[in-house]
C-alpha positions in Angstrom: 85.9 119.4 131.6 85.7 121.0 127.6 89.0 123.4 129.0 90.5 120.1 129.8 89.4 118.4 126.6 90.5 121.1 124.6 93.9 121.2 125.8 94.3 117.3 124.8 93.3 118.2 121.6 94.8 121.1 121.2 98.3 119.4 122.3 99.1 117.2 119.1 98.8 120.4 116.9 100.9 121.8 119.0 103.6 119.1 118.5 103.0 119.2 114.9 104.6 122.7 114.7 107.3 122.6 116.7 108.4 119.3 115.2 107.4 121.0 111.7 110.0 123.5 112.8 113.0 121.3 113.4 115.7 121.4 110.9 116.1 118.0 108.3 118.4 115.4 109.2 120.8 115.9 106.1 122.3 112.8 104.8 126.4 112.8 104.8 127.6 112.3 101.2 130.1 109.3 100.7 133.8 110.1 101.5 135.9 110.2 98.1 137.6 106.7 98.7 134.1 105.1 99.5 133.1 107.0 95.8 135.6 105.5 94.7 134.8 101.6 95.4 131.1 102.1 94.6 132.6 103.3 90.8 135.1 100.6 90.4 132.1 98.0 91.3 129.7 99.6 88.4 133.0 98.9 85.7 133.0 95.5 87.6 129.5 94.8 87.2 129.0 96.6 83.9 131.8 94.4 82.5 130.0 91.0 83.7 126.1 92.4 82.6 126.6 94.8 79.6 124.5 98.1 80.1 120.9 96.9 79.6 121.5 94.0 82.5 123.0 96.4 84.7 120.4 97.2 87.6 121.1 100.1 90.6 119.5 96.9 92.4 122.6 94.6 91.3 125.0 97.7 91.9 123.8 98.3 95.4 124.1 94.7 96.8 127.6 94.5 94.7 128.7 97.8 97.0 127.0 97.1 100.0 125.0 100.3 99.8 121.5 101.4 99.8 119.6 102.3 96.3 118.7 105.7 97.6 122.5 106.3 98.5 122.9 105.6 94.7 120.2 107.8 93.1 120.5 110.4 95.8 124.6 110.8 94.7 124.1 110.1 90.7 120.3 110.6 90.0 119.9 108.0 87.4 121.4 104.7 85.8 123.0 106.6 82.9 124.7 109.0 84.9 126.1 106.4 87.8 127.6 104.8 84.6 129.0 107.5 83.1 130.4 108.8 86.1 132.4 105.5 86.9 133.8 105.4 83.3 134.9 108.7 83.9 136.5 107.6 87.2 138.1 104.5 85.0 139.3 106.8 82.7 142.9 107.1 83.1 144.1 111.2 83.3 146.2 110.6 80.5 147.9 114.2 79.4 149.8 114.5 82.4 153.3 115.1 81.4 152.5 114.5 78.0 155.2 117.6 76.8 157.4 116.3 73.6 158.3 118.6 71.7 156.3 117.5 68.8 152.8 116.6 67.6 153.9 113.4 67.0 155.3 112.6 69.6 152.9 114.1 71.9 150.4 111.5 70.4 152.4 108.6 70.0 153.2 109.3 74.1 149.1 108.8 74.5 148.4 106.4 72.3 150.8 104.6 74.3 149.2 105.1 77.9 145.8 104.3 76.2 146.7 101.1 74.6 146.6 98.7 77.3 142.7 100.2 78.5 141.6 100.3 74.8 142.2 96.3 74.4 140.6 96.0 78.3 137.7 97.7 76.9 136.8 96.8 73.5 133.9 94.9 74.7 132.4 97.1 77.2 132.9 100.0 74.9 131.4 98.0 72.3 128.3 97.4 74.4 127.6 100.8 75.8 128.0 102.2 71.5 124.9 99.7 70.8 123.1 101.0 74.4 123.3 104.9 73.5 120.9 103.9 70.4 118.5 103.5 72.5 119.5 105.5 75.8 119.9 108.9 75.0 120.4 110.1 78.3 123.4 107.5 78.4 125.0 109.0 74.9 124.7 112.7 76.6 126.5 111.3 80.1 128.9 109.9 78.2 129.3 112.6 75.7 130.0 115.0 78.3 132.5 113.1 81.0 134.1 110.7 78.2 134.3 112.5 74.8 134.3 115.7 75.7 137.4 115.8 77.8 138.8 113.5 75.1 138.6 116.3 72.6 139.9 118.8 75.1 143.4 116.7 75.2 143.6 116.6 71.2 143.1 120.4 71.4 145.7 120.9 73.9 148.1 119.1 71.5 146.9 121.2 68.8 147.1 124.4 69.8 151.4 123.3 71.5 151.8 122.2 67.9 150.2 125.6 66.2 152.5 127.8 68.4 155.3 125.8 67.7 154.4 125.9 63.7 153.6 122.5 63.0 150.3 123.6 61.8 148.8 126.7 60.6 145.5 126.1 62.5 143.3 124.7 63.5 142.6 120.9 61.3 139.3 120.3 59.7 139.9 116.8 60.5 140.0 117.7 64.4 135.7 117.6 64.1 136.1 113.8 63.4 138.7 112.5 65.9 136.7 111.0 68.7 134.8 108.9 66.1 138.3 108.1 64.1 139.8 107.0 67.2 136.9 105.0 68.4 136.4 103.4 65.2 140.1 102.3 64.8 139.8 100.5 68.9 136.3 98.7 68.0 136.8 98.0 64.0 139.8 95.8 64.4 138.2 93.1 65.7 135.9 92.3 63.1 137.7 93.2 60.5 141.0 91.5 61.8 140.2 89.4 64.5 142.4 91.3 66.8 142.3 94.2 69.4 143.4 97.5 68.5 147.1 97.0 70.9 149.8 99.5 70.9 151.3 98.7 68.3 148.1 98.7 65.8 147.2 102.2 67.6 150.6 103.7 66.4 150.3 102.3 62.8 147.1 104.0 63.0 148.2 107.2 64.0 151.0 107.2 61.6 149.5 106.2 58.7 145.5 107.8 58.7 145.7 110.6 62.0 148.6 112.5 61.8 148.5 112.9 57.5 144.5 114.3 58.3 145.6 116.7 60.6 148.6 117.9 59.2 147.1 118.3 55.8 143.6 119.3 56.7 
């Protein structure tokens, strides 16, 4: 009787290892289109809430997806975000080849225009969210301005080997925050958004004199 005892005790320990040894169930990540939707939904629901009311609870019944899916692809609020305004983010450069500094940037400034007066007020709203989300202002240092700047530098570096410019511009350290300034500014100081036409004023008259005399 204690043999036979034994071995029904003995038997659940015995299905704890083996079941210890089994490989995890690994968790398929989303396809690239479903990526895709889930992204577009956080612009859509970030337009409607601002940053502070967006919630990954809001997000996930907006997408039709679990929470865990969510933090378990991004990790955090500030990084879903960042990673769907990157996703928004038009690749702009391509085929951006004049011949000319300024014409280079005038051929941007005119692919940007129509998404700068989309976004004036998100942008606006996620400025005055990075004061107090610091995580947020790295995320969206790294996937919005940094790529920024890596366009500009492209466009520098055509127009040094072509002799447009001797090197590198001082005022090159300040052109995210000229360029963002000039898109949000406008309307309160004009009443306006910053359209294409504004933009190319702008980069006639205050960008292209700081870089080619800086």
């Amino acid at each position: 009787m204690r043999s036979h005892a034994a071995s029904r005790t003995r038997a659940p320990r015995e299905f704890a290892i083996r079941t210890s040894d089994a490989p995890s169930i690994r968790r398929p990540r989303m396809t690239d289109d479903r990526e895709a939707e889930v992204l577009a939904t956080v612009v859509e629901v970030l337009r409607e809430t601002g940053y502070e009311g967006l919630t990954m609870d809001a997000i996930a019944s907006r997408a039709r997806c679990g929470k865990a899916t969510l933090y378990r692809q991004w990790h955090s609020k500030p990084q879903l975000v960042a990673a769907a305004l990157h996703a928004h983010r038009p690749t702009r450069i391509d085929g951006v080849d004049t011949g000319s500094l300024r014409g280079d940037l005038h051929s941007l400034f005119a692919r940007a225009s129509a998404q700068a007066v989309e976004d004036t007020a998100l942008m606006t709203g996620l400025a005055r969210a990075t004061l107090d989300a610091p995580e947020l202002a790295r995320a969206l240092r790294e996937t919005l301005v940094e790529p920024e700047i890596a366009e500009f530098t492209v466009f520098i570096d055509r127009a040094i080997e072509r002799g447009e410019l001797t090197g590198r511009p001082a005022a090159m350290d300040f052109l995210p925050q000229m360029i963002l300034t000039a898109v949000l500014s406008r309307p309160l100081f004009e009443g306006e958004y910053a359209d294409a036409d504004y933009l190319i004023r702008y980069l006639d008259s205050a960008l292209l004199p700081a870089l080619l005399h800086s």
